[in-house]
C-alpha positions as a printed Julia matrix, in Angstrom:
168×3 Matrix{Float64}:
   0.0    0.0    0.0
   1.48   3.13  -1.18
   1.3    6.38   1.33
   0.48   9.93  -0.39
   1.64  12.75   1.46
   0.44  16.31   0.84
   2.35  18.19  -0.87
   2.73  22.01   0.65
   1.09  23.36  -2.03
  -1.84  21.22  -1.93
  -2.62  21.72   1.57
  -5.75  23.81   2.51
  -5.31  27.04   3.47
  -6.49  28.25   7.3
  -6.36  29.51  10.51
  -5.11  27.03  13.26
  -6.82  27.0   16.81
  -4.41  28.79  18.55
  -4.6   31.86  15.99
  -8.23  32.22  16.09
  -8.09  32.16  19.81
  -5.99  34.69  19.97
  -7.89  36.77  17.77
 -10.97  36.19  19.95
  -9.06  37.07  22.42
  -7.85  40.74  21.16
 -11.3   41.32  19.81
 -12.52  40.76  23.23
  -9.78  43.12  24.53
 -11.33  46.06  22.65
 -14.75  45.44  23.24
 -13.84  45.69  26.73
 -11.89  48.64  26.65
 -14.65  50.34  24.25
 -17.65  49.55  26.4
 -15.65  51.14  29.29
 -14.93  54.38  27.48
 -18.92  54.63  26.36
 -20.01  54.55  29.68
 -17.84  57.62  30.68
 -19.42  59.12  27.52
 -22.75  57.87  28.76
 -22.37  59.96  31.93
 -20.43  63.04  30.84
 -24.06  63.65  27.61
 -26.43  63.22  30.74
 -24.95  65.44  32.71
 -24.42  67.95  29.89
 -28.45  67.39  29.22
 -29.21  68.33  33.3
 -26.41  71.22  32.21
 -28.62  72.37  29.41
 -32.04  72.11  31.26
 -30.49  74.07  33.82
 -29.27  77.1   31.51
 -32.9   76.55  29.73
 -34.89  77.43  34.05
 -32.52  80.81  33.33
 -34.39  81.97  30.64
 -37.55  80.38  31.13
 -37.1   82.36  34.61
 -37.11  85.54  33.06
 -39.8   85.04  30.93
 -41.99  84.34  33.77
 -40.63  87.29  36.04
 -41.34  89.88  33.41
 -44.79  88.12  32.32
 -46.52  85.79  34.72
 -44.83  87.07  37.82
 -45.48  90.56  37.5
 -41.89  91.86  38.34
 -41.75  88.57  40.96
 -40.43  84.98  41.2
 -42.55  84.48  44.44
 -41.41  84.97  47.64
 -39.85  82.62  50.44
 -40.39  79.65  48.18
 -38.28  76.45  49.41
 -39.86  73.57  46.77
 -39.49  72.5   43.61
 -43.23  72.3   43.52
 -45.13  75.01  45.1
 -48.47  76.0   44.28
 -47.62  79.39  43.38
 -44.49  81.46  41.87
 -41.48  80.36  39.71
 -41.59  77.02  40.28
 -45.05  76.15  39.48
 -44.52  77.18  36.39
 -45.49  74.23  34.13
 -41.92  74.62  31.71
 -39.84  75.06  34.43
 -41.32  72.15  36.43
 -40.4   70.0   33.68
 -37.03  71.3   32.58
 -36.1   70.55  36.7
 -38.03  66.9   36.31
 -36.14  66.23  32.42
 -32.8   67.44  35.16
 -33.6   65.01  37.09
 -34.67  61.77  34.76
 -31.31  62.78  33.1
 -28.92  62.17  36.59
 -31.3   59.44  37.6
 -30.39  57.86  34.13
 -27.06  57.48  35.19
 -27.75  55.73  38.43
 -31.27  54.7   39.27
 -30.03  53.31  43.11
 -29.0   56.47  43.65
 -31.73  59.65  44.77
 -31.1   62.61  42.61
 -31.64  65.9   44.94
 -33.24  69.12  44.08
 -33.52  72.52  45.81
 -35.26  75.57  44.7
 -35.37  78.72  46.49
 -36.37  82.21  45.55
 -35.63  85.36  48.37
 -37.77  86.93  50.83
 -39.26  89.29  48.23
 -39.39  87.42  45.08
 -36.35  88.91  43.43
 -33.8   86.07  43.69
 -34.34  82.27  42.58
 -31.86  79.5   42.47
 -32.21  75.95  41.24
 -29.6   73.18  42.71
 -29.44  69.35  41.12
 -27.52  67.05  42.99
 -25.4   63.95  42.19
 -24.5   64.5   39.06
 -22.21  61.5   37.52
 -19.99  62.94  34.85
 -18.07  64.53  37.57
 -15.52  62.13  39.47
 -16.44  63.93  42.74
 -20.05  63.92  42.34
 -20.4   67.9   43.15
 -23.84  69.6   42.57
 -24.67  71.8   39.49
 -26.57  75.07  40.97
 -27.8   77.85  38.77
 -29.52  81.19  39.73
 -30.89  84.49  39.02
 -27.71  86.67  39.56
 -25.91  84.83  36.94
 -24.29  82.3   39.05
 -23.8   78.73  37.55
 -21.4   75.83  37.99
 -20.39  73.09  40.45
 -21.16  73.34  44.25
 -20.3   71.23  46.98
 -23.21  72.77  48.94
 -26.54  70.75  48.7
 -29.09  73.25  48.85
 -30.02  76.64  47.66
 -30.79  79.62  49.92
 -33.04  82.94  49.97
 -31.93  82.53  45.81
 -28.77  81.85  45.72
 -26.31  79.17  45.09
 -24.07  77.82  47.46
 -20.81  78.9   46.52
 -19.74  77.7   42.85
 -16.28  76.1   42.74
 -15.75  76.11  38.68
 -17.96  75.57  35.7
């Protein structure tokens, strides 16, 4: 009985074990490495959304001091949902709930904070939303009616204004 071996060039051309494991292998590699770096993406949009929601109560604000209010935010309001004054405004209440959705996103476990305040005489308003998740150190972003806006390590508004704001 006569043997045949295969000649080099009529062996079929392919990938051995070990090489397509290894290729598995990098491909999981950068999957890993890719879902990692879309997560930090995921948090740094939704807290540039509660950003922009935040800007948006700043104009919305005004609008409703020079028409609605009559020259007046309310006074000595301490909720996000009074009756009466700024913040029963229906677009404000839901740019400070779409704020809110946005950092709860994020983190669901984890209770997103809110304070709204306007002064004694309804001339001042600030807006606080806590735990935001873009940010390493999980600071506050606070915006109110003097111009103020930014991260805070304080957790709650007061008479209007924001506790102090480290950087934007």
């Amino acid at each position: 009985m006569k043997r045949q071996y295969l000649s080099a060039s009529s062996r079929q051309a392919g990938f051995t074990l070990i090489e397509l494991l290894v290729v598995i292998a990098i491909i999981g590699l950068l999957a890993t490495i890719a879902l990692a770096s879309l997560n930090s993406a995921r948090k740094k949009s939704a807290d540039a959304a509660v950003k922009s929601n935040m800007a948006n109560i700043a104009g919305q604000a005004e609008l409703y001091y020079d028409g609605t209010g009559n020259g007046s935010y309310g006074a000595s309001l301490s909720s996000c949902t009074p009756a009466t004054g700024l913040f029963s405004d229906a677009n404000i209440t839901a740019m400070i709930n779409a704020a809110k959705a946005q950092a709860t996103f994020i983190s669901p476990a984890t209770a997103v904070t809110a304070s709204c305040t306007t002064d004694s005489v309804g001339q001042k308003w600030a807006v606080l939303i806590g735990n935001l998740k873009g940010d390493s150190t999980n600071r506050n972003w606070c915006v109110d009616s003097s111009g103020n806006k930014g991260f805070t390590t304080g957790t709650a508004t007061t008479a209007g204004v924001c506790p102090t704001v480290t950087s934007t």
